[in-house]
C-alpha positions, 0 to 999 in steps of 0.5 A: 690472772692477777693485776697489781696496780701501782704509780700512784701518788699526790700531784699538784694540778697540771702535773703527770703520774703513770700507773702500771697494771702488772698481770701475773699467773697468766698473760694479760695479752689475752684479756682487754684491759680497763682503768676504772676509777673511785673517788670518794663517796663515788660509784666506780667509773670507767676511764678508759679500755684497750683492745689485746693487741693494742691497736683500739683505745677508748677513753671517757669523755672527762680524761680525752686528750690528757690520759693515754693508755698503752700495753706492753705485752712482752712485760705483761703490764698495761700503763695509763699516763696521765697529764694535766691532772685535775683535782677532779682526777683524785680517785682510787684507780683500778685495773681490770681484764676482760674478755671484750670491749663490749659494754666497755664501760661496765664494772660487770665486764670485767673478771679480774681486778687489781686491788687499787692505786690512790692518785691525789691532785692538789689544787 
């Protein structure tokens, strides 16, 4: 499957963006999905996960209570909201697929990336 990312952009703090992970060459109902993220200088950090079918969502300590995750698989494309953003929040966003929620939170669980959509939140 390819995964492209988009919706990203500069925000002042508090503000709200959506990014979208559209998947393409094959379905992306039949992977779990990740948002992992890179700021500057950083390794690559998990921010939340969905089950196929959508009814399990899993989030990092730092984004619970202001990011959801959601999919729409008739679209094909996976979204994450974010309200109340943080400068903190300013990274690089990835999306990923996989094939279980195990370990969730590793980089290594996941076989397909998007290549990245920058968020910057100005203070």
């Amino acid at each position: 499957v390819q995964l492209q990312a988009s919706g990203g952009g500069l925000v002042q703090a508090g503000g709200s963006l959506r990014l979208s992970c559209a998947g393409s060459g094959r379905t992306v109902s039949s992977y779990v999905m990740g948002w992992f993220r890179q700021g500057s200088g950083k390794e690559r950090e998990f921010v939340s996960a969905i089950s196929r079918s959508g009814g399990t969502t899993y989030y990092a300590d730092s984004v619970k209570g202001r990011f959801t995750i959601s999919r729409d698989n008739a679209k094909n494309t996976v979204y994450l909201q974010m309200n109340s953003l943080k400068p903190e929040d300013t990274a690089v966003y990835y999306c990923a697929a996989g094939d279980s929620l195990g370990q969730r939170t590793s980089t290594r669980r996941y076989d397909y990336w998007g290549q990245g959509t920058q968020v910057t939140v100005s203070s």
